[in-house]
N, CA, C and O atoms as a GROMACS GRO file, in nm:
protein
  416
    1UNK      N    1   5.942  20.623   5.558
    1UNK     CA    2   5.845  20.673   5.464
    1UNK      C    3   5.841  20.577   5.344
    1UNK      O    4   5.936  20.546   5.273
    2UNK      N    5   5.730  20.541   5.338
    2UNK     CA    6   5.693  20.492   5.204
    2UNK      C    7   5.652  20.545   5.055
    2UNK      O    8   5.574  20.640   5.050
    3UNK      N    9   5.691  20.498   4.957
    3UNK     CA   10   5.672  20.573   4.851
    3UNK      C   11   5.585  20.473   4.744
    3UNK      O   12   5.618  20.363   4.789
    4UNK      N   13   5.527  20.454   4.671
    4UNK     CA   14   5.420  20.396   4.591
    4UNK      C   15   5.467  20.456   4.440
    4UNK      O   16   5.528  20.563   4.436
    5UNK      N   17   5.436  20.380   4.315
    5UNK     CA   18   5.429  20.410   4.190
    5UNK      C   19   5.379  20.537   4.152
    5UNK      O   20   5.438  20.598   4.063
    6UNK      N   21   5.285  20.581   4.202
    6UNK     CA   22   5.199  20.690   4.235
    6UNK      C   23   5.289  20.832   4.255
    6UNK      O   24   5.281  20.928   4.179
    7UNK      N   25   5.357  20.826   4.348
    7UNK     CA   26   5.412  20.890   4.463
    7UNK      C   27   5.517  21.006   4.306
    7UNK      O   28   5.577  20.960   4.208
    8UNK      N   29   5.502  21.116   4.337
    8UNK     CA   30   5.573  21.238   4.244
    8UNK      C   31   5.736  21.265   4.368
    8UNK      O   32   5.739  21.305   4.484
    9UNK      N   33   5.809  21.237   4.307
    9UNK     CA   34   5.941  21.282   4.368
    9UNK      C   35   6.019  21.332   4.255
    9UNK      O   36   6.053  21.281   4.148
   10UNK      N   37   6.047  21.509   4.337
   10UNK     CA   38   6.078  21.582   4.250
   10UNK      C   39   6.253  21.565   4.234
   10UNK      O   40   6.313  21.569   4.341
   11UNK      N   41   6.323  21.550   4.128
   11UNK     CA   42   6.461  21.521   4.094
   11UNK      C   43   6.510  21.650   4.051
   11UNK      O   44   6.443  21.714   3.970
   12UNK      N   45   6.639  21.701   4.104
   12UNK     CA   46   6.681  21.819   4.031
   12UNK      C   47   6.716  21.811   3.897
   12UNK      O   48   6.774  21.709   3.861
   13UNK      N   49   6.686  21.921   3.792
   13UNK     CA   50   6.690  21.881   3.687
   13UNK      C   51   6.816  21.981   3.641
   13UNK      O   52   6.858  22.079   3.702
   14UNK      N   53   6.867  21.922   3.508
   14UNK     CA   54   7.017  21.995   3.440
   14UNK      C   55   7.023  22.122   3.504
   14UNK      O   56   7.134  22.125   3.557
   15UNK      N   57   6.962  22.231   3.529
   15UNK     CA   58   6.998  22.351   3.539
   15UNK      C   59   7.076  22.352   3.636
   15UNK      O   60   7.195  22.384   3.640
   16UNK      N   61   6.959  22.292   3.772
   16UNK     CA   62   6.959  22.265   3.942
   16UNK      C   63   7.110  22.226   3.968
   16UNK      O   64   7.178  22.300   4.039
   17UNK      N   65   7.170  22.097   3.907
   17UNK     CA   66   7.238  21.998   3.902
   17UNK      C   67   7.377  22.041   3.843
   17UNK      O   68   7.483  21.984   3.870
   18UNK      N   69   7.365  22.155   3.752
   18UNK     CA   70   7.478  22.270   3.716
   18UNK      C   71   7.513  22.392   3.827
   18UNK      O   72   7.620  22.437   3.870
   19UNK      N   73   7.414  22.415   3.844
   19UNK     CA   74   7.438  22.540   3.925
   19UNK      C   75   7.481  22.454   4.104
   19UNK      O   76   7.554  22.517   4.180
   20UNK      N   77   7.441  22.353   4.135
   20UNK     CA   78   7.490  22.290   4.253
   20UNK      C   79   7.651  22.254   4.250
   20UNK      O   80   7.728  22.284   4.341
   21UNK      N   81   7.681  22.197   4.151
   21UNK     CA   82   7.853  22.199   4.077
   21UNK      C   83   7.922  22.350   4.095
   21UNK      O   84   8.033  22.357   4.147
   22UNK      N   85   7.883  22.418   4.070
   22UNK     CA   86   7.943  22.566   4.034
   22UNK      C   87   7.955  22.587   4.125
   22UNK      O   88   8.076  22.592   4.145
   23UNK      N   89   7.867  22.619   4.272
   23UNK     CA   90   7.863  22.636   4.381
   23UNK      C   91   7.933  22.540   4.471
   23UNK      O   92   7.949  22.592   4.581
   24UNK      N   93   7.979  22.419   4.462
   24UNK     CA   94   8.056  22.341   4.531
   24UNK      C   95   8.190  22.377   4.543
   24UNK      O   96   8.248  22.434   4.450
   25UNK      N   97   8.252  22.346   4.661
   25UNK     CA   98   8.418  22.370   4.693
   25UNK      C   99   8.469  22.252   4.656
   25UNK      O  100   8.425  22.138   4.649
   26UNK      N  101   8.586  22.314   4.632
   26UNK     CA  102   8.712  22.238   4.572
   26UNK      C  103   8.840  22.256   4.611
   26UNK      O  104   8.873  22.346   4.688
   27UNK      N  105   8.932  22.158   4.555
   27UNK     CA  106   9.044  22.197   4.624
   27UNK      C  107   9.107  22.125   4.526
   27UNK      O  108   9.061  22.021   4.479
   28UNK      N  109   9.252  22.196   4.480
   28UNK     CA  110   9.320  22.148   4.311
   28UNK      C  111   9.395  21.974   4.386
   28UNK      O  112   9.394  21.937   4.503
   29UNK      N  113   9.418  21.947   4.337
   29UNK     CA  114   9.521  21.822   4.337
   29UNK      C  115   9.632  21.863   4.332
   29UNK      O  116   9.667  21.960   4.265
   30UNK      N  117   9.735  21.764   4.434
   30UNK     CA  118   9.842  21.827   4.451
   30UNK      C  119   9.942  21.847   4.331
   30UNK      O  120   9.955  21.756   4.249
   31UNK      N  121   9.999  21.940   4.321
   31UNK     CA  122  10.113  21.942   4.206
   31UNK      C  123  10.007  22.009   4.074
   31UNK      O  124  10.078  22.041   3.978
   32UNK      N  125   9.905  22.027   4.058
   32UNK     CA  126   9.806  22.076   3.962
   32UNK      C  127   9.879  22.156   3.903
   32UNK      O  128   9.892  22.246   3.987
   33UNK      N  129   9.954  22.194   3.789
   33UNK     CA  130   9.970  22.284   3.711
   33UNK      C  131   9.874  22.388   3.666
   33UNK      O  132   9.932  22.475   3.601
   34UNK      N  133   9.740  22.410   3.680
   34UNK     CA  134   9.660  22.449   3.683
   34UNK      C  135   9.631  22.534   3.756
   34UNK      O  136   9.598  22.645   3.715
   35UNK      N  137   9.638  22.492   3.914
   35UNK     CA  138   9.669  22.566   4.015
   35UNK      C  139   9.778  22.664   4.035
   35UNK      O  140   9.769  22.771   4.095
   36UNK      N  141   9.865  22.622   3.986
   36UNK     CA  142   9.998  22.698   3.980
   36UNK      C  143   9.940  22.888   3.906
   36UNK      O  144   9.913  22.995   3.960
   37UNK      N  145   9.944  22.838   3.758
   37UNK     CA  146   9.840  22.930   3.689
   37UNK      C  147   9.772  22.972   3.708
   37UNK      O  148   9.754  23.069   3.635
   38UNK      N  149   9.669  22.951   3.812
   38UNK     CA  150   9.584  23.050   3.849
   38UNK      C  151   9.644  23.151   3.957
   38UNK      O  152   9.619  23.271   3.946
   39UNK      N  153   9.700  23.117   4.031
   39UNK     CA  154   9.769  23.178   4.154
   39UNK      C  155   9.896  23.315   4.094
   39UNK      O  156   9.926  23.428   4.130
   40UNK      N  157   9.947  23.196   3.959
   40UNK     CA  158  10.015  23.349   3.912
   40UNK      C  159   9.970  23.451   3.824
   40UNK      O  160  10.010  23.566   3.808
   41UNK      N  161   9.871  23.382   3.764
   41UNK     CA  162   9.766  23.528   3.689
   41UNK      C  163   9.717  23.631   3.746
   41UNK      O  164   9.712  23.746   3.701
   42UNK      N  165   9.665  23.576   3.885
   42UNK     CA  166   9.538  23.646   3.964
   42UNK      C  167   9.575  23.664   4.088
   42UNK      O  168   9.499  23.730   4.159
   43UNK      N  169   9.694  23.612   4.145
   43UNK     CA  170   9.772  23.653   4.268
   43UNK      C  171   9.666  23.588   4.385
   43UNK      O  172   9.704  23.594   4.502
   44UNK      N  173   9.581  23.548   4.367
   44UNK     CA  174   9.463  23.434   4.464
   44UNK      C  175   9.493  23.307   4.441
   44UNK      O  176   9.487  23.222   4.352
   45UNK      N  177   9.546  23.329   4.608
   45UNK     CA  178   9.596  23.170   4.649
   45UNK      C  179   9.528  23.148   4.740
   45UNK      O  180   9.522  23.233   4.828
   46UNK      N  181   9.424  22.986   4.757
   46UNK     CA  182   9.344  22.960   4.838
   46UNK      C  183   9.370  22.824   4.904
   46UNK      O  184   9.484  22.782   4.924
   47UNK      N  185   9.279  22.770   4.929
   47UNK     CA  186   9.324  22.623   4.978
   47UNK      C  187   9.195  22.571   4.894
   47UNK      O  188   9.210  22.484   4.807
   48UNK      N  189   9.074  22.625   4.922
   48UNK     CA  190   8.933  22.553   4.814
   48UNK      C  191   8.897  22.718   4.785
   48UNK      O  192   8.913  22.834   4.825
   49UNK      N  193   8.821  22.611   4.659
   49UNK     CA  194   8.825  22.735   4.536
   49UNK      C  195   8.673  22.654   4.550
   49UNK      O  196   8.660  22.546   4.607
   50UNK      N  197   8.538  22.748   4.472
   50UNK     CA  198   8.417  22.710   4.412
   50UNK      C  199   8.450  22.657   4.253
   50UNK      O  200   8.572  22.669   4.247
   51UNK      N  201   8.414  22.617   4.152
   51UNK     CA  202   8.447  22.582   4.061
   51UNK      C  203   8.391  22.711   3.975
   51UNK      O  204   8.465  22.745   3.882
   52UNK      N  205   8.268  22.788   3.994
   52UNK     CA  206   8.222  22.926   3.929
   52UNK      C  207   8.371  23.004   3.981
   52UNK      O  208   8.438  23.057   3.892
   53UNK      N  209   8.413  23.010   4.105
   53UNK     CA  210   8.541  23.095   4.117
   53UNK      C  211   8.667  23.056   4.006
   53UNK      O  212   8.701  23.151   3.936
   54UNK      N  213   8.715  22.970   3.991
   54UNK     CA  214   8.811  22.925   3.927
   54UNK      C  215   8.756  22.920   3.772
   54UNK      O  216   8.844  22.942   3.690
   55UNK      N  217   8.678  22.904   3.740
   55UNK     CA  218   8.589  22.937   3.563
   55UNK      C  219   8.660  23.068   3.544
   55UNK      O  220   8.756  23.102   3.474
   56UNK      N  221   8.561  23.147   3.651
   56UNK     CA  222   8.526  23.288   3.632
   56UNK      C  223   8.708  23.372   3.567
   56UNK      O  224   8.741  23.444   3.474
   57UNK      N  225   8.801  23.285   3.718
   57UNK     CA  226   8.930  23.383   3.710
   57UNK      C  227   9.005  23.348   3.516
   57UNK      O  228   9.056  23.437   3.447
   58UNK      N  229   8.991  23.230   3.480
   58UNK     CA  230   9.020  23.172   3.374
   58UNK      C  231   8.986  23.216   3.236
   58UNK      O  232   9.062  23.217   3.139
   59UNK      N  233   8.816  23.265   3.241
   59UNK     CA  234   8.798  23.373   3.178
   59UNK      C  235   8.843  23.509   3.147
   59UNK      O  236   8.846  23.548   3.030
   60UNK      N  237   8.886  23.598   3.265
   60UNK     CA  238   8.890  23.704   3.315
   60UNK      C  239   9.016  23.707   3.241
   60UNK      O  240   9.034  23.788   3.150
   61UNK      N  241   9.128  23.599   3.287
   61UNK     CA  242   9.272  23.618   3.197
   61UNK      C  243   9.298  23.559   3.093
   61UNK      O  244   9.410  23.576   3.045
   62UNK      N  245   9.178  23.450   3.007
   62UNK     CA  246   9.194  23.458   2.885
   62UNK      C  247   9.115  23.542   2.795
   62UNK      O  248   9.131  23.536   2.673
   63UNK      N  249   9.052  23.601   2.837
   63UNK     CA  250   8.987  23.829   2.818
   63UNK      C  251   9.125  23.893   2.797
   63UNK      O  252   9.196  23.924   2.702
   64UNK      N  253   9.129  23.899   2.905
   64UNK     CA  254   9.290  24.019   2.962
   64UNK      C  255   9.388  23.980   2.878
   64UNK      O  256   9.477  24.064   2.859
   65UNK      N  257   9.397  23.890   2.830
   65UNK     CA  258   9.536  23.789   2.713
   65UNK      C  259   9.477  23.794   2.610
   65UNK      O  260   9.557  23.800   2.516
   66UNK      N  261   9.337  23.794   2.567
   66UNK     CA  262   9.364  23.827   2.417
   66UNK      C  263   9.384  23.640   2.334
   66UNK      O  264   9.425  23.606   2.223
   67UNK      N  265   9.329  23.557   2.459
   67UNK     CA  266   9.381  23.396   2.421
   67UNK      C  267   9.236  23.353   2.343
   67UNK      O  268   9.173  23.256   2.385
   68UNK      N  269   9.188  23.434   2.225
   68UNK     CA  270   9.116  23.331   2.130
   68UNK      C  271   9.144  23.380   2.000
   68UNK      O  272   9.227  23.458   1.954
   69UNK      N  273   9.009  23.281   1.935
   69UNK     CA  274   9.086  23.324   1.770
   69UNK      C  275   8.950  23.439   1.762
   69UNK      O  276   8.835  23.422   1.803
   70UNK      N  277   9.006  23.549   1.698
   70UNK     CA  278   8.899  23.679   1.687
   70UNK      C  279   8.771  23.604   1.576
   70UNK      O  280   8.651  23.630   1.583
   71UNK      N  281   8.824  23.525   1.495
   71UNK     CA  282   8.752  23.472   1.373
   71UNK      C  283   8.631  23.386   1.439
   71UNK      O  284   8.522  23.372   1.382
   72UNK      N  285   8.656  23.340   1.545
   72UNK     CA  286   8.569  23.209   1.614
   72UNK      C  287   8.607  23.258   1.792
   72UNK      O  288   8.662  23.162   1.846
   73UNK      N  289   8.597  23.334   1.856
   73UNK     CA  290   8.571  23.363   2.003
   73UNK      C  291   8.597  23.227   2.072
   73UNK      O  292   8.680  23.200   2.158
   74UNK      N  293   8.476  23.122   1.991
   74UNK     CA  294   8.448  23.025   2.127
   74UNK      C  295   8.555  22.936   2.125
   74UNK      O  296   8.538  22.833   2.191
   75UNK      N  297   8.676  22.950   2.060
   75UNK     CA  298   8.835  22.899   2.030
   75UNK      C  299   8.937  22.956   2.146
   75UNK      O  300   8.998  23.063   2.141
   76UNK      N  301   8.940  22.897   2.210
   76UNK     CA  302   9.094  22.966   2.309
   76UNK      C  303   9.194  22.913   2.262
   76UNK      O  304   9.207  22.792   2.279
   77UNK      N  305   9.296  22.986   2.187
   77UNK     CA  306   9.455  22.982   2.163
   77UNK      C  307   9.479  23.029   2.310
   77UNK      O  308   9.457  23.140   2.359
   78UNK      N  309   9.548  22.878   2.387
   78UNK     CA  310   9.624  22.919   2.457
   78UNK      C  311   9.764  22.947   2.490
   78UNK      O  312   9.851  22.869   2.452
   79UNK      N  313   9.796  23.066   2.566
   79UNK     CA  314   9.951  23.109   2.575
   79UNK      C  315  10.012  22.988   2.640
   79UNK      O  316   9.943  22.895   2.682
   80UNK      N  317  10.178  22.993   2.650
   80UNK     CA  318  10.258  22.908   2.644
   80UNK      C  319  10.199  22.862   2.807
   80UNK      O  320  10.146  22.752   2.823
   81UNK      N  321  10.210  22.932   2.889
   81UNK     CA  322  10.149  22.934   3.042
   81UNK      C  323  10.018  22.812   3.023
   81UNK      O  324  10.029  22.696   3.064
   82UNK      N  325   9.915  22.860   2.963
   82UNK     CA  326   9.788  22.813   2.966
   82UNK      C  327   9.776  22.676   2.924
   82UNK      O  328   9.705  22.587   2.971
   83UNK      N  329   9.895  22.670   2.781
   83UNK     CA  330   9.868  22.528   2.769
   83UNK      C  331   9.997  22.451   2.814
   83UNK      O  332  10.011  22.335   2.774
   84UNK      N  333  10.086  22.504   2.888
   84UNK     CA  334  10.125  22.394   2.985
   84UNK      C  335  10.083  22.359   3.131
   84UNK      O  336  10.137  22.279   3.207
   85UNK      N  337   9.974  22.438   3.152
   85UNK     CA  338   9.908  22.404   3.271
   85UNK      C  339   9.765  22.282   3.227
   85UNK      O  340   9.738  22.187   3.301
   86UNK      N  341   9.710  22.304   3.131
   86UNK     CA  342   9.612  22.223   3.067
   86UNK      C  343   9.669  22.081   2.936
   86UNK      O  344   9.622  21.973   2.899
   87UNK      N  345   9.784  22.158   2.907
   87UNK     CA  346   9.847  22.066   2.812
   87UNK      C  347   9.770  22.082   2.642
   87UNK      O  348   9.812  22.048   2.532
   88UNK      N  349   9.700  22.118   2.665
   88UNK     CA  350   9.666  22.157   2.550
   88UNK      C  351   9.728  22.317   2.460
   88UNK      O  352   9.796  22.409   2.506
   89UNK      N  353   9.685  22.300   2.352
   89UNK     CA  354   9.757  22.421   2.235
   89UNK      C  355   9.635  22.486   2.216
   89UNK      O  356   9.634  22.608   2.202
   90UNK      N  357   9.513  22.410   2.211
   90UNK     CA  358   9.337  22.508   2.173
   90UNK      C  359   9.243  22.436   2.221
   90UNK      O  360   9.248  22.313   2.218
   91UNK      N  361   9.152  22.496   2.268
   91UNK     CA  362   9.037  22.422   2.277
   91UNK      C  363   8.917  22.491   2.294
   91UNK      O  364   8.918  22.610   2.325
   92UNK      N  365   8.789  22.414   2.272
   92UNK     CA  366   8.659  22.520   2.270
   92UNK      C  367   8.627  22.521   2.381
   92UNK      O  368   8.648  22.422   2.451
   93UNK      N  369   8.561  22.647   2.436
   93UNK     CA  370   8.528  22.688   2.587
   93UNK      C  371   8.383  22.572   2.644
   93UNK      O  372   8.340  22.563   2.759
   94UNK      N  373   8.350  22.522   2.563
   94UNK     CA  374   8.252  22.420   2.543
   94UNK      C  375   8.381  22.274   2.663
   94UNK      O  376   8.330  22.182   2.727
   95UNK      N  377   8.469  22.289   2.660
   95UNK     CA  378   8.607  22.206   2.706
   95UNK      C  379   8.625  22.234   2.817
   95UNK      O  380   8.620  22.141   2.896
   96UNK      N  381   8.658  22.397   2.880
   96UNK     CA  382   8.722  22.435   2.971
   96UNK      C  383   8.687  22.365   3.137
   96UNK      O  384   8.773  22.329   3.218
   97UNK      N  385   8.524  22.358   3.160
   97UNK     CA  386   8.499  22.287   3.263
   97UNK      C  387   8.509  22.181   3.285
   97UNK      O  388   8.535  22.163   3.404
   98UNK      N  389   8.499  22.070   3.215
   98UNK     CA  390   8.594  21.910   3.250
   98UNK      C  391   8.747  21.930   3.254
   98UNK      O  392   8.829  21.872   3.325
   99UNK      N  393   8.767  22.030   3.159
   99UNK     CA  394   8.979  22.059   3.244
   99UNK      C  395   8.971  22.099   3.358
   99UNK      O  396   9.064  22.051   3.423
  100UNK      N  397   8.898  22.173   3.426
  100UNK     CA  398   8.868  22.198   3.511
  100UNK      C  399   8.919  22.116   3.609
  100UNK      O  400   9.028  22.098   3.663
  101UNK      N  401   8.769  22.056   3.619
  101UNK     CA  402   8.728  21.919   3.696
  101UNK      C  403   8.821  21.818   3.704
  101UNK      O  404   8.820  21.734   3.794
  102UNK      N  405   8.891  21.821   3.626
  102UNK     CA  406   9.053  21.721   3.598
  102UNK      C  407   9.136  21.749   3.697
  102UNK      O  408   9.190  21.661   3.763
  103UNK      N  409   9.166  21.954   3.728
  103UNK     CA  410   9.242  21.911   3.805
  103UNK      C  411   9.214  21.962   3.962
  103UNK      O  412   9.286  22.020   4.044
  104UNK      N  413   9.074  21.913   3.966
  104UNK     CA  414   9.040  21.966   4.134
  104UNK      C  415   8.974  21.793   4.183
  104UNK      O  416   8.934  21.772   4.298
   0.00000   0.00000   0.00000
């Protein structure tokens, strides 16, 4: 097939291109501290995870923990657990999906 200057080819755009990520499988890297943490929060141990699955559980137990600052929400103080699996002490949830992605 040929295509010309002319020719409209439609590109997925940011939303498309987010929501295709979220929906993709994964699988942590070995030794992931990350992994570890999720498995003992949420007792779900898998071999591939979706990346919306692994968000979602991360949320759910920094909810259930009580891990932000009440003053600013979009702040996670994380517990001793959280930030030795991420290595970090705080960070904005604006953060959480490239830690993510770090360790899958």
């Amino acid at each position: 097939m040929n295509f010309t200057m002319n020719d409209k080819v439609a590109l997925p755009g940011p939303v498309e291109l987010n929501k295709n990520l979220l929906n993709s499988v994964f699988k942590f890297q070995p030794l992931s501290k990350l992994k570890k943490f999720v498995i003992n929060k949420t007792g779900v141990e898998k071999t591939h995870y979706t990346l919306a699955e692994i968000l979602t559980m991360l949320k759910d137990v920094i909810r259930r923990e009580g891990m932000f600052d009440s003053a600013n929400p979009s702040v996670i103080l994380c517990s001793r657990d959280l930030e030795e699996a991420l290595n970090m002490r705080a960070l904005h949830v604006t953060e959480v999906r490239d830690l993510v992605l770090s360790h899958i």
